[in-house]
N, C-alpha and C positions, 0 to 999 in steps of 0.2 A: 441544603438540598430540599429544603420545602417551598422553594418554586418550581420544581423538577417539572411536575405537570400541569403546571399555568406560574405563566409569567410576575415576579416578584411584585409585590402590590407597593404603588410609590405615592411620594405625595410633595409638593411643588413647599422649600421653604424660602423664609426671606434670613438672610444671614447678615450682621451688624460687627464690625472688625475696625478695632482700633488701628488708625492708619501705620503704627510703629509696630502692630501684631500681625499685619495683614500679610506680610511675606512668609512669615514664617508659618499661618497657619495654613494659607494654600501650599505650600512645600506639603505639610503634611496630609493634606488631604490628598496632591498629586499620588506621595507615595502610595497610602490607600487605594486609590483608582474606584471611588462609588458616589463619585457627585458629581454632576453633570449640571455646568453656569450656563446660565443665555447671558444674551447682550444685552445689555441695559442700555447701549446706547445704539443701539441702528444707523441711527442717521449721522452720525459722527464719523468724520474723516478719520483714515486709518493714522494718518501724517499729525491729525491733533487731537488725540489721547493723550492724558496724562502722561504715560510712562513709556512713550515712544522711543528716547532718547534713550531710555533703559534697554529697549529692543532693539535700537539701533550699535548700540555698545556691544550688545552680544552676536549680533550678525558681523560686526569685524574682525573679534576675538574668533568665529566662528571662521572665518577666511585665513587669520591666522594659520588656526589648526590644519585647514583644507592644503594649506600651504605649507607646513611641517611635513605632512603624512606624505602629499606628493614629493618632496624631496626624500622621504626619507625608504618610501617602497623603490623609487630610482636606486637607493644606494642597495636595496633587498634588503636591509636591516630588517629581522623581526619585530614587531611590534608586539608589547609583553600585554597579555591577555589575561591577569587576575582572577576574572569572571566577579568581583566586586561592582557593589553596587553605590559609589560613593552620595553620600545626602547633598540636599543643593547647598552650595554655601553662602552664608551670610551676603547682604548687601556689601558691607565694606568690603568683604575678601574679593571683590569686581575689580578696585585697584590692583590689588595685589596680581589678580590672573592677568589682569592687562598690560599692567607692568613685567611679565615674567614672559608672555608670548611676544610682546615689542619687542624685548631685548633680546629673544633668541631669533625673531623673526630680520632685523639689524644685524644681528652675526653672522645670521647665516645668509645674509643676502650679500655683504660686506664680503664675506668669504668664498661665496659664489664670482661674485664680481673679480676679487683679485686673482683666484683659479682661472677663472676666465682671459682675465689678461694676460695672464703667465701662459695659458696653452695659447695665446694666437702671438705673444713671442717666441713660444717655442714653435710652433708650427712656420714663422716667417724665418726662424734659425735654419729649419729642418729643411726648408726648400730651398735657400740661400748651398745649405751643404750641399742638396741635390744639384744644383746649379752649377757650381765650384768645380763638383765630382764629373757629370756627365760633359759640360763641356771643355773638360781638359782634355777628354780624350780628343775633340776636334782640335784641338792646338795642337796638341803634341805631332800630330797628324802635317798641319803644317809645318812645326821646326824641323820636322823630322826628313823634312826634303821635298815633300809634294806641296807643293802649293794652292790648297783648296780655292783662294782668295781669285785667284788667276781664272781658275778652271770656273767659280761661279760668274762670274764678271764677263764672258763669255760666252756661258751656258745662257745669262738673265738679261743682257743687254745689248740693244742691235748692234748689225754689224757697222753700221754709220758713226754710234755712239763710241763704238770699240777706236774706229778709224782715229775720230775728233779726240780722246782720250789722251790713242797713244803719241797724236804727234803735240799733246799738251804736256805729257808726263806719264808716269806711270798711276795704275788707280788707286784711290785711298778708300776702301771701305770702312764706313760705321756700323755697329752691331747694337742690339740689345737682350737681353735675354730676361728669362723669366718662365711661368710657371702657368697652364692653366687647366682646367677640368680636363679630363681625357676626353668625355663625350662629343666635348666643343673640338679637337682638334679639326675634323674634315672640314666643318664649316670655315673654322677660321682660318685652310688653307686658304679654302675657295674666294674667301671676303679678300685678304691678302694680294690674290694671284690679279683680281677683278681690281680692285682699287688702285694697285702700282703698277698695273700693266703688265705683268712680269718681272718688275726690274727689282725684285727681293729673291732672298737665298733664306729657303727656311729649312730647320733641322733643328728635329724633335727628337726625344727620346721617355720612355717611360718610364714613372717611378716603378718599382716592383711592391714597395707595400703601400697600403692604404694608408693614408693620414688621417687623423679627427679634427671634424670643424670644431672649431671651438664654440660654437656660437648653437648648436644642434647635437654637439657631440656623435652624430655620426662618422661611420668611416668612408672615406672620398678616395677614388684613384684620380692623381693627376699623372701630369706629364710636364716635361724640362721641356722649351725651345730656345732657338737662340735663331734669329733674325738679323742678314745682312741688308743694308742697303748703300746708296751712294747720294747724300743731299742732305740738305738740311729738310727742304721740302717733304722728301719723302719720311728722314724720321719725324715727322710732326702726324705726319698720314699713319706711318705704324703705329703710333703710340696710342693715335685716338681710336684706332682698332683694337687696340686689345686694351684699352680702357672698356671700348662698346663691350668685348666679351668677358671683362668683368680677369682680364690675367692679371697676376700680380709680376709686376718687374723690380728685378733684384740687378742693384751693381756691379758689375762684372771686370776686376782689372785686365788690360791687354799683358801687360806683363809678368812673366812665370812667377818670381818673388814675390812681386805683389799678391800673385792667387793661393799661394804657397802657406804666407802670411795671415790673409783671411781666413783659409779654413782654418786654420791652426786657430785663431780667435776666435771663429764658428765655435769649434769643437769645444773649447774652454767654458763657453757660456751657454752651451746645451747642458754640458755636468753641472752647470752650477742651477741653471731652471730643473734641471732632475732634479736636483735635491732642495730645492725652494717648494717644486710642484709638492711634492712626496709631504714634507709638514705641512702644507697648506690641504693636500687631503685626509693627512692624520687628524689634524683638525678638525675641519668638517666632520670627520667619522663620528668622533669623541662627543660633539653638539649632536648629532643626529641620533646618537645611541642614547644619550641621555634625554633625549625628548621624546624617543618610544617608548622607554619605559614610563611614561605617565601621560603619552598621547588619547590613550582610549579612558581615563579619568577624565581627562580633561573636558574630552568630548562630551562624555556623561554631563560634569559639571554644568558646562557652557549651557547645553541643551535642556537643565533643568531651568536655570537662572531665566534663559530665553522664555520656557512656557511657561512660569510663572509671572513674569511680567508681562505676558498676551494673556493670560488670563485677568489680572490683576486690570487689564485696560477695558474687561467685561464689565467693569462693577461701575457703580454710580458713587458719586462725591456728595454729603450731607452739605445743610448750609455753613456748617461751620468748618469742612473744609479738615475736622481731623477724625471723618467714620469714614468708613466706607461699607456700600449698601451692596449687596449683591442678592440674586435669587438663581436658584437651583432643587434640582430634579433628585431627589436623595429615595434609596430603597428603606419602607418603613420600621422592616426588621433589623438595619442598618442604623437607625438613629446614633443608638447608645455610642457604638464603634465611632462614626462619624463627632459624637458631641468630647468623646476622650482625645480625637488626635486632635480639634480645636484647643485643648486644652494644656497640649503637649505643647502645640504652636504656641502659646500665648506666655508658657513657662519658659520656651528658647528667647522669645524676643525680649522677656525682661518688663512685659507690658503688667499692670495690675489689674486691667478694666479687662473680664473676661469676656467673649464674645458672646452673641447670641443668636440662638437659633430657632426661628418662629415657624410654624407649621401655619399654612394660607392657603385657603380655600379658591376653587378655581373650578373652571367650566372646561378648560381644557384640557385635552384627551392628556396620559404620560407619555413618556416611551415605555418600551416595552423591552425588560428585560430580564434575560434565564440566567439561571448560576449555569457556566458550565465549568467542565476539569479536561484535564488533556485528552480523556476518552470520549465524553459527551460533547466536542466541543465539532469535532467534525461531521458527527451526526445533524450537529445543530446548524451547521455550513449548509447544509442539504438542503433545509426545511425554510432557512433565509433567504438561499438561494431562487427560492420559487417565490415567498412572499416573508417578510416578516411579523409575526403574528399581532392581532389586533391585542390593545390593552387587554390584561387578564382574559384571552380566550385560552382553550386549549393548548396546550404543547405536545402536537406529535412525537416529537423528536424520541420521547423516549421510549412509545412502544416502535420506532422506526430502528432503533437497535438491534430487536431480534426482527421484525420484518423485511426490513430490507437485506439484510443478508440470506435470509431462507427465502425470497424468492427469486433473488440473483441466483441460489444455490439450485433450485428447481429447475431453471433454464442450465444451468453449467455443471449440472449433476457427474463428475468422472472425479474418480479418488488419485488418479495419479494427477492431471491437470490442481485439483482442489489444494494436494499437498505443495506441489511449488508455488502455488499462491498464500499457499498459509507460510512456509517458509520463510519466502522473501516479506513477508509481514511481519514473520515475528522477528525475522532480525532487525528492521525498523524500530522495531517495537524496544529488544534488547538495548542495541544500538544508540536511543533516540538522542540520551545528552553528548554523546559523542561527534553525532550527527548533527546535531543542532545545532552545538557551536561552531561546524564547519559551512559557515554563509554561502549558499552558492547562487549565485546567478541563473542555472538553467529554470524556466517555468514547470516544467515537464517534472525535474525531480521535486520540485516542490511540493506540487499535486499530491504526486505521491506520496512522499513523507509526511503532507499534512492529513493525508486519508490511510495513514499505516495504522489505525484500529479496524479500522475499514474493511481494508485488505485483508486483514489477517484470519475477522470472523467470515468474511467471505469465505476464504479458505476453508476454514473450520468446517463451515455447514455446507461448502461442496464436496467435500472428505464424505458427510454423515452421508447425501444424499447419492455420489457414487457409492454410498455400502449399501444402500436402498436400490438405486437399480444395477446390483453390482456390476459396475462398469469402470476399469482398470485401462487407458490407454488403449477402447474400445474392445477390452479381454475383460474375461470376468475369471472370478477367485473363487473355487468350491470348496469352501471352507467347510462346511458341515456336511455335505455330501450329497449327489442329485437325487432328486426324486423319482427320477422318471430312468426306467430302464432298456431304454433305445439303444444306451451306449457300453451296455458291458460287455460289448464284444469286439469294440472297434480300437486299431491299434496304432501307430504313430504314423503308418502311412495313409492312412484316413484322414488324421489331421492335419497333415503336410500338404493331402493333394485338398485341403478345402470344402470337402465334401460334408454336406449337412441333408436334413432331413425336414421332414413337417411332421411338427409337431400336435397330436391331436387329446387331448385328457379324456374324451370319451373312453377311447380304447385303457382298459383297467388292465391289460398287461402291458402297457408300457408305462401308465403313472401309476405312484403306488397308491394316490386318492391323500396324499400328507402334501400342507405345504411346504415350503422350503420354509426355515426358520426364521432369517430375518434378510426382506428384499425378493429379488428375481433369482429363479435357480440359473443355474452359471452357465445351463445347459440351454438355455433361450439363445445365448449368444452364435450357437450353429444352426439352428434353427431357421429352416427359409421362409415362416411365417415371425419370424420375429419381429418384424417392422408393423405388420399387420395388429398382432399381439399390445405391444407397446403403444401405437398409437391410443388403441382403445384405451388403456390403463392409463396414460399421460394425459389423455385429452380428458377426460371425466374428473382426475383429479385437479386440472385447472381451472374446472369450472366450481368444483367444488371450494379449493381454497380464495376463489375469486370471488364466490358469494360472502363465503362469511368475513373476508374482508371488506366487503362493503357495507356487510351487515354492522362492522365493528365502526367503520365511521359512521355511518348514521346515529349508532347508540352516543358517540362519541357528544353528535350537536346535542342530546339530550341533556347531558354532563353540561356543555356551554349554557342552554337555556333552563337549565336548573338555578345553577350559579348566576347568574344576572334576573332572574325570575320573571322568563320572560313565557308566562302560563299560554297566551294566544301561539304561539309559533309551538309550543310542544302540541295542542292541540289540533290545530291547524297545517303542520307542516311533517312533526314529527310521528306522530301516530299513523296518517296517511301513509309516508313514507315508506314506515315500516313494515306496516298491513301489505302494500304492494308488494314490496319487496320480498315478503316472505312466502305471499300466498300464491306468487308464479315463481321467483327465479328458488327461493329456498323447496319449497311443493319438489322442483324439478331435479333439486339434491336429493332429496327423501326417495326420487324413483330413483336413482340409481342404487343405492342403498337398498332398499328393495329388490330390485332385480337381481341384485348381487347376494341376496341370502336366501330369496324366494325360488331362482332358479340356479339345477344343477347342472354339470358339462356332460355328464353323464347322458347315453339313452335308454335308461330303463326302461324297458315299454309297461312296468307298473304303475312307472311316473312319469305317461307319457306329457302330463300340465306343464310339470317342472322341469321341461327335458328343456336343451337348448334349441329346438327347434321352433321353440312357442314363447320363448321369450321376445318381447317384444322391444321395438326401437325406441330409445326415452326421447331423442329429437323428432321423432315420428309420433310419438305419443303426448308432447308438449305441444307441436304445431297445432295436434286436429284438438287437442284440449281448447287452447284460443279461440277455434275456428266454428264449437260446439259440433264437432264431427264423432262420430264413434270411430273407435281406431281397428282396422281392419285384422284380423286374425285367424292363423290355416286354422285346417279344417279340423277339430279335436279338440281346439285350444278354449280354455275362457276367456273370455270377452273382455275382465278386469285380470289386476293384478292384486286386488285386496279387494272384497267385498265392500261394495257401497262409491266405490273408486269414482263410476261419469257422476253421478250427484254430485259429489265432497268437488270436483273439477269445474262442475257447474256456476256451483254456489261461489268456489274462489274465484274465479276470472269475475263475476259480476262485485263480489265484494273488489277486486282488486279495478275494477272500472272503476267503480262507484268513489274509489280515491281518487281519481284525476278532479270532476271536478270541486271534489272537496279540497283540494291543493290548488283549485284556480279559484275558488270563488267564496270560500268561507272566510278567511283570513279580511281582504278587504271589506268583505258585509259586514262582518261586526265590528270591522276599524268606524266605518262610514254610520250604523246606528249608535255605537259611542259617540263619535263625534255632533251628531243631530241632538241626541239628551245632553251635551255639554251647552252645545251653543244657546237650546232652550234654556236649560238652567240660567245660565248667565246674563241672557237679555231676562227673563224674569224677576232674576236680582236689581240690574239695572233698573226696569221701572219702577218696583220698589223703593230703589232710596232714592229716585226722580221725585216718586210722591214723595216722598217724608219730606225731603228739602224744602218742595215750592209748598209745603202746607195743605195744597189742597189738589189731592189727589186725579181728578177728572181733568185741571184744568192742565196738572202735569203731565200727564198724560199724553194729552191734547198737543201739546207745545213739543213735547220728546218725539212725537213719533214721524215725522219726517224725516228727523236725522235717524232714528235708530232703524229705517227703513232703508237708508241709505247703505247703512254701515252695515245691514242684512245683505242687502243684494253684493255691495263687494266684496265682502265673505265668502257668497255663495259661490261666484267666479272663480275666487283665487281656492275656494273647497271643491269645485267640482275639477279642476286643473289638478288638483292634487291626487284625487279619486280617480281622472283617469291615469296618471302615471303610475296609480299605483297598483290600478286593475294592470297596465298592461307588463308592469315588473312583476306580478303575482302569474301573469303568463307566462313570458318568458322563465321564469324562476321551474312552472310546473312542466312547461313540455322540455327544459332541460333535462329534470330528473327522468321523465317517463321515456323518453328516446336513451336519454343516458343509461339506465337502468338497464336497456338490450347492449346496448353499442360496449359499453365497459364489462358485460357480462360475458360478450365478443372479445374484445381486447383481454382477456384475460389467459385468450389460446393461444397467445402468444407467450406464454412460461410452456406447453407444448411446441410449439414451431420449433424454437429455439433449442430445446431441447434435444428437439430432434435431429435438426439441422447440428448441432454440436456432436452428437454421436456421430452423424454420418460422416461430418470431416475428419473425425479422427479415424474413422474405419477404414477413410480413403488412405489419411495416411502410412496407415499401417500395412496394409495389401497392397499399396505403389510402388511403398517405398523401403519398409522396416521390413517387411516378410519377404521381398527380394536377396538381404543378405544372408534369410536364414536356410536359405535353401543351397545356398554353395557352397560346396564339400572341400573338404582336401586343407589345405594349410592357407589357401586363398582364399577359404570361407571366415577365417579371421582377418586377413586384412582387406576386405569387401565390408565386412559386419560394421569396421572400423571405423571405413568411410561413409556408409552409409546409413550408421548410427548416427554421426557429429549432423550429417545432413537430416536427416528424422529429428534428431532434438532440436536444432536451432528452429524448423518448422513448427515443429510442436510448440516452441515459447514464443515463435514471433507469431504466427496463426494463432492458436487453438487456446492462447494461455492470455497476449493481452488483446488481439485483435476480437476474438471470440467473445473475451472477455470484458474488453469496452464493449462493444454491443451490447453482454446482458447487461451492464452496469445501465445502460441510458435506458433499456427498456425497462427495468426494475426503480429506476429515477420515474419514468412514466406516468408508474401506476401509483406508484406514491403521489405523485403531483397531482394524477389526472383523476384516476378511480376511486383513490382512498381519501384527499385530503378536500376534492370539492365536498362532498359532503356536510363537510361542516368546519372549516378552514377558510376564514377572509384572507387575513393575510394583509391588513390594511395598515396594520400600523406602522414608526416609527422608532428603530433601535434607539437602545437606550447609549450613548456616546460619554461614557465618563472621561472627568480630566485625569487619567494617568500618567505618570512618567513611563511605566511599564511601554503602555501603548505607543508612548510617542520615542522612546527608545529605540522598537523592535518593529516600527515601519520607518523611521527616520532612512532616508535613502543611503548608500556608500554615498563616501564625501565625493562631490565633485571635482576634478582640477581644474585650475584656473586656466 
């Protein structure tokens, strides 16, 4: 935790790994997850790395696996979940896994295959039976005395044909039968009817159950036909037709015995594929079952094995071919830890040459990285999400803990909305390894569950802040009892028919002159100045806690330009800042503060200064302050609100000018007269040891100054280029603040808006909708209430609780980005990316199928 509030201080080493310890000690250091390799080699094809082949080994083993898992969630077999974390295994044990996933990946395809060909025997058996079954009834039909054959042959053939037939003979019809998709039959009338002219006799029937492809395993409806024709011709025409529509034809005896016979054989060798199929998927189960219980090892395994050798392709090769070189980004509180798991590594592989770990000097910036833990880590989501911080600046993140929750809670100030958002957080919270392990696909819940700290203190401080403006599902709780004695005489149909009053504190017989003890009296809530009321109180305290959070980032860049000892910017940007800051927007807190203890509500006409009638406007009194106007006041009143007040306003607006262009023009002046006394020094030095060298000073001189005249004037160009970029960034930088300083000072009424606007919807829904079923009597006032509770609550969670409630989440996201973190917040750097296993575990995708 001592990066908590600036980023872990790092430093770039070079690391020396005997080629036989090399495996084993980035294993360990993955385990670890605090060292972060560059590429030694850039320019090096991915294809000729040393240990490609090593890479490419585990990308098949890796297909393997992808190819078990999808077989094995087909069969819905569980896959056994240990929550073990297995270590990467040795180089040699590569054989070994390669050899155990071939041989089941061979079994199980081997057994697929023969499954396979058993269901499209048994499926050619099953249609064959269908075949046998449905067109016996057309036979029987002809023995049976009708003669189908007669009546198609006349129905299908002209009468020309019929004529020429019978003084040839009687007809001989051929048949074929067989079996095709139900969907296909219309067409394959139609192709039929069109191709022979009509001269076929077709007669279909359907299966009743579905059959499975064997080939897709889905279930399919067919259908039995069976197709007469007269010709050789024409069967050659039928055949190529329902080859085109893909039917399967089964041999059909004309003779009863004969079909008698067949089924009988049918029938014999479907029992004997049932019970071929049946151990043929005992089988399979038995291999499928045994490779989920150490499927999700495996995977570990593999995908350590794999990032160890992409890593190990980072490193560079010494000339002798048995070091390896690598460099990396290591946290410097980290060494020790870092230099014991090398040491672990080099004890596994059996090496004696220990490694070594050299600390190297460098120009270049680190990454930048915070410890977090499961709480601080989605705080620190937030703070990444806008920028990630520059080396060793600041870390918001951690006073964003309590601030961003308490001014999300300001806008969403209601204790019933607050408690189901603390709820549904803490049971995330309770919940989480339960939760965790359960991987789900949606985006949506993810969100959530990785923001369940989140949520939870949101909850919390919208709980504290509805007991602040006691507001309960836009009711308020009189807990300690009202102040004001308006209402002790009013009785339940008062409050049924909605009736309320104006509230005035003047009048000392209806307040008793005590406040309410903690928050709003409860008695505000019937009140028909309550909005009026409320505004004034909401709106003044957001400007209030607005200020002093701006106040707090400013002080914040102080803390950065302490730490890096950057004296011209505290003077220069920091002091200014502050002075502005405080001597208008803070001055304009102090007057309401004032106002607020200076004037009473009361009219006493002994006090008539202090009455409310002479209290004056603080946005009316801030304007004509700027404007150097005196601020107008009735007739009675003093002129100030503290003695000495338009002076002390005077003098601040001019001190607070007088920082503008001390933030536009100080900063670059003394860059630009440093830089003048540098460059003189240095040409001064220069002819100096001009002279010493040529001996004789005058003539050195003489001979130098052409070019050093040269090398003046180029200076001055690429100095005066510089000077203006950086007058015009020391502008933009000052009129950012000085406009920013109203505009976010503004934006701050937005924890008021919101506020407001959140009360009011819930007021609506309560008077639309909720207080509709409290007013129906009788036995139907419970089953009214029923229904129009379930309707109330689903609005209240899907409105008021996340729609309401993203809203203040982004406006509260806002003001962190906008108002509090410019300030003093680059945001320029890059994350720190350690080699973990952790990391590459727990975003590695679901396996894909093949």
């Amino acid at each position: 935790m001592g990066s908590l509030f600036r980023s872990a201080e790092m430093t770039l080493c070079q690391l020396f790994l005997q080629s036989e310890a090399a495996y084993a000690c980035v294993s360990e250091l993955g385990e670890l997850g605090l060292v972060q390799f560059r590429d030694l080699n850039p320019d090096v094809n991915a294809f000729q790395r040393k240990f490609v082949n090593e890479v490419r080994r585990c990308d098949e083993m890796e297909r393997k696996l992808r190819y078990l898992e999808k077989e094995i969630k087909k069969d819905g077999i569980p896959m056994l979940d240990t929550g073990e974390n297995p270590e990467a295994p040795q180089p040699r044990e590569m054989i070994d896994l390669e050899a155990t996933f071939e041989k089941l990946e061979n079994e199980l395809r081997e057994v697929n295959q023969n499954a396979e060909a058993l269901k499209r025997n048994f499926l050619e058996l099953t249609e064959l039976k269908q075949i046998l079954r449905k067109t016996q009834v057309f036979f029987d039909e002809h023995e049976g005395g009708v003669n189908p054959t007669e009546s198609m042959t006349r129905a299908l053939i002209s009468e020309d044909s019929i004529a020429r037939q019978g003084a040839l003979g009687p007809v001989q019809l051929g048949f074929v039968a067989g079996v095709i998709l139900r969907e296909r039959i219309p067409a394959f009338e139609r192709m039929l009817w069109r191709a022979c002219r009509g001269n076929v006799f077709l007669r279909q029937a359907e299966i009743e159950t579905p059959l499975e492809d064997p080939s897709t395993s889905d279930q399919v409806f067919k259908s039995v036909f069976i197709i007469f024709f007269q010709g050789d011709q024409l069967k050659t025409r039928v055949k190529k037709i329902c080859e085109g529509f893909r039917a399967t034809l089964y041999p059909c005896p004309e003779a009863p015995a004969d079909r008698r016979e067949m089924a009988m054989g049918v029938m014999t060798r479907i029992e004997d594929l049932n019970t071929v199929l049946g151990q043929t998927q005992d089988h399979r189960h038995r291999v499928l079952v045994a490779a989920a219980k150490n499927i999700k090892n495996w995977f570990v395994k593999v995908r350590k094995i794999k990032a160890i050798y992409h890593t190990l392709n980072l490193f560079n090769l010494d000339v002798t071919q048995k070091c390896l070189i690598a460099e990396c980004w290591v946290p410097v509180l980290d060494l020790e830890t870092i230099q014991l798991a090398l040491r672990r590594g080099t004890e596994r592989s059996g090496s004696s040459v220990p490694p070594i770990l050299n600390r190297m000097e460098t120009c270049e910036e680190p990454p930048t990285y915070n410890h977090t833990n499961k709480f601080t880590s989605a705080f620190q989501a937030l703070i990444d999400s806008y920028g990630v911080a520059s080396y060793r600046e600041m870390n918001p993140a951690p006073y964003t803990i309590i601030t961003f929750p308490f001014l999300f809670a300001v806008m969403f100030g209601d204790m019933g909305h607050g408690l189901i958002m603390a709820l549904f957080g803490g049971w995330m919270v309770l919940k989480e390894k339960q939760l965790a392990s359960k991987k789900s696909d949606s985006e949506i819940w993810t969100i959530f569950f990785g923001g369940r700290y989140i949520i939870f203190l949101m909850g919390l401080f919208s709980v504290y802040t509805g007991l602040i403006y006691n507001d309960i599902f836009s009711k308020s709780v009189n807990i300690f009892g009202s102040k004001w004695m308006v209402n002790k005489n009013w009785t339940f149909e008062n409050v049924r028919n909605e009736e309320s009053w104006m509230l005035d504190p003047a009048k000392t017989y209806e307040f008793e002159q005590v406040p309410y003890p903690i928050g709003l009296d409860p008695v505000w809530q019937m009140a028909k100045n309550k909005i009026i009321f409320q505004n004034a109180y909401k709106m003044k305290i957001s400007i209030i806690l607005g200020v002093f959070h701006m106040l707090f980032g400013v002080s914040m860049s102080l803390w950065n330009n302490l730490y890096f000892k950057n004296k011209l910017d505290i003077i220069c940007q920091f002091v200014p800042q502050v002075i502005f800051l405080c001597f208008l927007f803070l001055y304009m807190v102090l007057l309401m503060f004032i106002k607020w203890v200076s004037y009473a509500a009361t009219n006493d006409p002994g006090l008539l200064k202090s009455s409310p009638y002479c209290a004056p406007s603080i946005l009316i009194t801030f304007i004509n302050m700027v404007l150097f106007k005196p601020s107008k006041v009735p007739l009675g009143c003093d002129d100030e609100m503290f003695a000495g007040q338009m002076v002390i306003q005077k003098l601040l607006v001019v001190c607070a000018l007088i920082c503008v262009p001390w933030m536009l023009l100080a900063k670059p002046i003394i860059i630009m007269r440093n830089q003048k006394k540098l460059s003189y020094s240095l040409s001064h030095q220069q002819m100096q040891s001009a002279a010493t060298e040529n001996g004789d000073a005058s003539v050195g001189a003489t001979d130098q100054q052409p070019m050093q005249n040269a090398t003046q004037v180029s200076a001055g160009h690429g100095g005066e280029d510089e000077m203006t970029e950086m007058f015009i960034h020391q502008g933009i930088h000052t009129i950012e603040y000085v406009l920013g300083s109203v505009s976010h000072t503004a934006s701050y009424l937005r924890l008021w808006a919101l506020s407001l606007a959140h009360a009011q919807l819930s007021d609506v829904l309560w008077n639309m909708v909720l207080s509709k079923g409290l007013i129906v009597e009788d036995w139907r006032g419970g089953v009214a209430l029923y229904v129009i509770f379930t309707f109330w609550a689903c609005l209240t969670v899907s409105i008021l609780v996340l729609m309401e409630g993203l809203s203040a989440f982004l406006h509260t996201l806002r003001l962190h980005w906008v108002e509090f973190q410019s300030k003093f917040y680059a945001g320029l750097g890059h994350a720190f990316q350690p080699f973990s296993f952790e990391v590459i575990l727990d975003t590695a995708s679901a396996p894909v199928e093949e």
